[in-house]
C-alpha positions in Angstrom: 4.5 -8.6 16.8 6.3 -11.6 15.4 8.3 -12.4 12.3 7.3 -16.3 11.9 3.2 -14.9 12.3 3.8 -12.2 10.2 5.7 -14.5 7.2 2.4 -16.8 7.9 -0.2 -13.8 7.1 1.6 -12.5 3.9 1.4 -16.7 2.6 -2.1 -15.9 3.7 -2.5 -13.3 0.7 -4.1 -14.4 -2.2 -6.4 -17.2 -0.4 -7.9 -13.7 1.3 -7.8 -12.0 -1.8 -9.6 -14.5 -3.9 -12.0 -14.4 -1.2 -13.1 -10.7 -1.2 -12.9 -11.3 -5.1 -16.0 -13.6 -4.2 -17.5 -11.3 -2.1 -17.4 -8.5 -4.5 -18.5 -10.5 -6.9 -21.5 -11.8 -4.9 -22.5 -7.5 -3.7 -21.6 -4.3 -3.2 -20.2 -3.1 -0.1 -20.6 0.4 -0.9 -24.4 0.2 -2.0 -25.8 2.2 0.9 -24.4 5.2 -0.3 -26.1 8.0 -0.5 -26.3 10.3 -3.5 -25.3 13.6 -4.2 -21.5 13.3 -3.2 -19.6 16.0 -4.3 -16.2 15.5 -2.5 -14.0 13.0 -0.8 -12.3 13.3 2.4 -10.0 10.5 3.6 -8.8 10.2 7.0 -6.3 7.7 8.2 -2.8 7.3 9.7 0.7 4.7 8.0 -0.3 2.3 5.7 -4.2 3.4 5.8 -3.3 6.9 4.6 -0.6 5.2 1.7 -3.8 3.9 0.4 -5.8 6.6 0.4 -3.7 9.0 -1.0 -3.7 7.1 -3.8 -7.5 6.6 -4.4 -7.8 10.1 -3.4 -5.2 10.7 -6.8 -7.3 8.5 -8.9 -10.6 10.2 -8.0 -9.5 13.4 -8.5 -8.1 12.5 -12.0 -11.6 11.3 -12.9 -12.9 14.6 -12.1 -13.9 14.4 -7.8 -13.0 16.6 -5.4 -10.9 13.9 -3.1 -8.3 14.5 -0.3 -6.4 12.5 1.6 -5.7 14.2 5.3 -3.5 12.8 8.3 -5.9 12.2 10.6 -3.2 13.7 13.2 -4.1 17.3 11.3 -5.6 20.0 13.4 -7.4 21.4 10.4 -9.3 19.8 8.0 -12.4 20.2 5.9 -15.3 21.2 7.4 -18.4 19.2 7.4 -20.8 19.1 4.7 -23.3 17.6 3.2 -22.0 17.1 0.2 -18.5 15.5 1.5 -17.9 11.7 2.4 -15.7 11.2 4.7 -14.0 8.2 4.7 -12.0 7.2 8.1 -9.7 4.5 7.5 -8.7 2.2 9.8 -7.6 -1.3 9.9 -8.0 -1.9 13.7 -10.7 0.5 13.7 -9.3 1.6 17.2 -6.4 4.7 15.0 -6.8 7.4 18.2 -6.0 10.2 15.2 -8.8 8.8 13.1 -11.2 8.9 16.0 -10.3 12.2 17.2 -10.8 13.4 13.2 -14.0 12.4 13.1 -15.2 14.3 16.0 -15.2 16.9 13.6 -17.8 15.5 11.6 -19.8 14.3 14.4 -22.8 17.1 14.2 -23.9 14.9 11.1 -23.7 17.4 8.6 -21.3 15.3 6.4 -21.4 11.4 5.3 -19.2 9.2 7.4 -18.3 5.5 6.2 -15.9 3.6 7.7 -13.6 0.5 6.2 -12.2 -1.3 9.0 -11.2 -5.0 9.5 -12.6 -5.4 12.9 -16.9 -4.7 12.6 -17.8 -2.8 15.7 -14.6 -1.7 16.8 -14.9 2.2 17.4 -14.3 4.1 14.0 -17.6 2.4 13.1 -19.5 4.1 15.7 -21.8 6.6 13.8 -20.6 5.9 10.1 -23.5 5.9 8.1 -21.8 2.9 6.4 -19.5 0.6 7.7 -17.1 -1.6 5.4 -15.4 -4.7 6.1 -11.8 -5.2 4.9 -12.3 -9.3 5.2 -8.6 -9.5 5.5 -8.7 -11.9 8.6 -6.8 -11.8 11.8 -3.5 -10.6 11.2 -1.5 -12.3 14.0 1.6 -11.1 13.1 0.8 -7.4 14.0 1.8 -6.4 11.1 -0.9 -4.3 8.4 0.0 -6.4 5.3 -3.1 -8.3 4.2 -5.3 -5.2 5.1 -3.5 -2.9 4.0 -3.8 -4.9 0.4 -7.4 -5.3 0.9 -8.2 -1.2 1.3 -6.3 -0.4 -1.6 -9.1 -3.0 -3.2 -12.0 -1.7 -1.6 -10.6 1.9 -2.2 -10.6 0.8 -6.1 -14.3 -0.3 -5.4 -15.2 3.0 -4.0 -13.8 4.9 -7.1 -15.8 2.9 -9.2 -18.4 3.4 -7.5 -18.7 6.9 -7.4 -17.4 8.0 -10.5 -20.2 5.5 -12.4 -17.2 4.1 -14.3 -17.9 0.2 -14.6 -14.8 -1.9 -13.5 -14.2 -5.0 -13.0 -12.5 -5.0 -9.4 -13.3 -8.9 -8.7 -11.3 -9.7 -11.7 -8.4 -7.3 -10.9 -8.2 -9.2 -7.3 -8.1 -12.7 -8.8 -4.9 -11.1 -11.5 -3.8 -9.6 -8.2 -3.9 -12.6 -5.9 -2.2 -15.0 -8.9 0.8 -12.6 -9.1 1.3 -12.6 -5.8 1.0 -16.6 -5.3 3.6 -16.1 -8.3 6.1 -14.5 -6.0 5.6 -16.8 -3.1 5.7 -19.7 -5.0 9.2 -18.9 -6.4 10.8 -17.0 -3.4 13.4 -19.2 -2.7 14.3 -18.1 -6.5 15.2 -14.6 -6.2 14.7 -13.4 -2.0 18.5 -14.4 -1.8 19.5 -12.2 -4.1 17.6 -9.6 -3.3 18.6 -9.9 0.5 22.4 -9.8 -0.8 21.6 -6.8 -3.2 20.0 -4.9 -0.3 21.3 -5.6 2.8 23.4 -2.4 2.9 24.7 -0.4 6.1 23.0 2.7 5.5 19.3 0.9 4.9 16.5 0.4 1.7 15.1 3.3 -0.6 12.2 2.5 -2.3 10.6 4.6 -5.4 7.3 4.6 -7.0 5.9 7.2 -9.5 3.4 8.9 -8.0 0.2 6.9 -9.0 1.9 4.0 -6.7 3.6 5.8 -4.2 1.6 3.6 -1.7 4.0 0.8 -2.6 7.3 2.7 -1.6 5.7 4.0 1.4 4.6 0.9 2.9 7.6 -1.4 1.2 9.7 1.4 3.0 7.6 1.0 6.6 7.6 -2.7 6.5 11.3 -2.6 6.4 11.1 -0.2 9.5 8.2 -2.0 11.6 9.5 -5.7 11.3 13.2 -5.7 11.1 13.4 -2.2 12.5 15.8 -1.2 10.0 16.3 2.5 8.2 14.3 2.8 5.2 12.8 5.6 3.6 10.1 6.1 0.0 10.2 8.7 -2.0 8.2 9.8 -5.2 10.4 8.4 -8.7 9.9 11.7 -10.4 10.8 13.7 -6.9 13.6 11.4 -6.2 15.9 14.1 -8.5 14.8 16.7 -5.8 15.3 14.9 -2.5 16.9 12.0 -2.5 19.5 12.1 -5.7 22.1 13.3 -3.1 22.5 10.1 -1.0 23.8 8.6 -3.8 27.1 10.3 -3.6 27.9 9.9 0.3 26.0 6.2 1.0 26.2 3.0 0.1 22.6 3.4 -1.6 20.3 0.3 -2.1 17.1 0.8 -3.8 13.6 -0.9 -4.7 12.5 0.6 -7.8 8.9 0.2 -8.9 9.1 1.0 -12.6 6.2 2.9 -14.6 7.5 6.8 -13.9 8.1 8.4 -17.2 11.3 10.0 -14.9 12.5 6.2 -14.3 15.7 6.6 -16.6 16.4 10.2 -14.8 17.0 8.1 -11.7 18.5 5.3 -13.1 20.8 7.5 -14.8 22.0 8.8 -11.3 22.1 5.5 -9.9 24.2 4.1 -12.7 26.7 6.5 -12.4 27.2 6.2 -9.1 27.2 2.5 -8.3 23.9 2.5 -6.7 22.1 -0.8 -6.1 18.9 -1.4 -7.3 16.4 -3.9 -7.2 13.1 -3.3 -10.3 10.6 -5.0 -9.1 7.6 -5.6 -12.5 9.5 -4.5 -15.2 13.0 -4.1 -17.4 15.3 -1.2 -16.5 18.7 -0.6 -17.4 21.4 -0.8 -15.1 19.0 -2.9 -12.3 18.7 -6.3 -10.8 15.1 -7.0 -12.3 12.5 -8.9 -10.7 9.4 -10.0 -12.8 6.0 -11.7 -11.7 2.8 -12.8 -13.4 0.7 -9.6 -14.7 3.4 -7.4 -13.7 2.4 -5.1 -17.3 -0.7 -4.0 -15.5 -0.1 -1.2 -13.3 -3.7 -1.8 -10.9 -2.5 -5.8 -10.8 1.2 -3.7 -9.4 -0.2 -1.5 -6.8 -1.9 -4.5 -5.1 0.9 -6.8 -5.6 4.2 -5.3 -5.6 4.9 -4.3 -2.3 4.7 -8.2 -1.1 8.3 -7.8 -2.7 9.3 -5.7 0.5 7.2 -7.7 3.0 9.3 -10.8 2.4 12.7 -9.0 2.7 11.4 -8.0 6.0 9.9 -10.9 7.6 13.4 -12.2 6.4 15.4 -10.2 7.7 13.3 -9.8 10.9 13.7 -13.7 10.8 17.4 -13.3 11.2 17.7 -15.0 7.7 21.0 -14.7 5.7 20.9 -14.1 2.3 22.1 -17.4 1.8 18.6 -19.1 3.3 19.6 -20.0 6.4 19.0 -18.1 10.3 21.8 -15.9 11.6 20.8 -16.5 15.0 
């Protein structure tokens, strides 16, 4: 793992993106499925499972039976063959996600898997294997893949739920918002490296059709710089996480778009908590805005870059004020 790699892969975002925009454009990834699916199982572990939960959320709303499981679970569903199984896995080579799929090895249930490294294990015996097409990422860090399943997981909802969408031009929105942020990070990172850079580490909230973005904005703070961070749900945060408030210095990354936004904020206020809204206006935040931030699909695939770049800063050793502390 290294920071100046890692900072190099997330510039490396929306030249990737645009590309599986192309690709998308040019096929279908997923047109070897097989019909007659009935349910959804998801299997992966960190930033794989983030992403899944939420296309698991989306396909259930649409009216499919969709899951998404820690591969580390003992107990699962049982094969069928009415079931995809879908084992996640970005270096293909997850031993949960392996072990997992044991279960389904008797062939009784559909098994595709979306990796970013064709032929690594997970694709042995997957009816259909999936390409993420995020590139080498030689930083070691899972931040272009982990942008490119949540677009192939979009792909895959489409897919099976017959409703037409136009994922290539989401991707292009997508990657242009996040060139927006890159191009103007020496704009706003050093203020939000001052606003954040507490002792007791970074919150981060989503509502729950995002939660991926608050889980892997809060890993990325934990993987790279190897500071405390923690995500919780927006509408949830009133049940967990309110308390912290009172006894910590309490930094936060909001993602706005929870009906149950003010609740929190109203909290926050009060207390003198710190908080950074990344894509929209909220009262009583420092507000960060980016090109087709009023779209919530063009958010979940570009938001949590916000995150990525406070870590590969602070992993840096950057000060707030641009320059390395060591």
């Amino acid at each position: 793992m290294n920071p100046d790699l890692f900072l190099a892969d997330i510039e490396a975002k929306p030249a990737a993106l645009s590309a599986l925009a192309d690709s998308l454009s040019a096929g279908d990834p997923f047109d070897g499925l097989p019909e007659g699916i009935r349910r959804v199982v998801f299997l992966g572990m960190g930033s794989s499972r983030y992403a899944a939960g939420v296309a698991a959320l989306r396909l259930r709303a649409a009216g499919v039976d969709a899951v998404a499981e820690y591969a580390s679970a003992s107990l699962g569903h049982p094969p069928a063959e009415d079931t995809l199984v879908v084992a996640v896995s970005a270096t293909g080579g997850s031993r949960e996600t392996l072990d997992a799929l044991e279960r389904y090895a008797d062939g009784k249930a559909r098994t595709l898997a979306l990796t970013n490294v064709p032929g690594s294990p997970v694709t042995r015996g997957a009816g259909l294997v999936v390409d993420m097409a995020a590139g080498e990422e030689r930083g070691g860090v899972a931040c272009r893949t982990f942008q490119h399943t949540l677009a192939l997981l979009l792909a895959l909802s489409s897919r099976l739920t017959g409703v037409s969408a136009d994922v290539p031009g989401l991707l292009r929105r997508a990657a242009d918002a996040t060139a927006d942020l890159l191009d103007r990070r020496d704009a706003w990172l050093p203020e939000a490296l001052e606003l954040l850079d507490g002792p007791h580490g970074v919150y981060a909230i989503a509502p729950a059709e995002r939660l991926s973005s608050a889980e892997q904005s809060a890993l990325m703070v934990r993987e790279g710089p190897r500071r405390p961070a923690t995500a919780c749900e927006t509408g949830d945060w009133a049940h967990v996480d309110v308390y912290l408030t009172k006894t910590l210095d309490y930094r936060a990354i909001l993602f706005p778009g929870s009906r149950y936004d003010e609740q929190a904020m109203d909290w926050a206020r009060r207390r003198g908590s710190a908080v950074l809204a990344v894509g929209g206006e909220v009262d009583g935040a420092s507000v960060l805005r980016y090109a087709g931030d009023t779209d919530p699909d063009v958010a979940l695939l570009t938001e949590p870059l916000v995150a990525e770049l406070l870590a590969a800063a602070w992993w840096a050793g950057v000060s707030p004020s641009g320059g390395r502390t060591s």
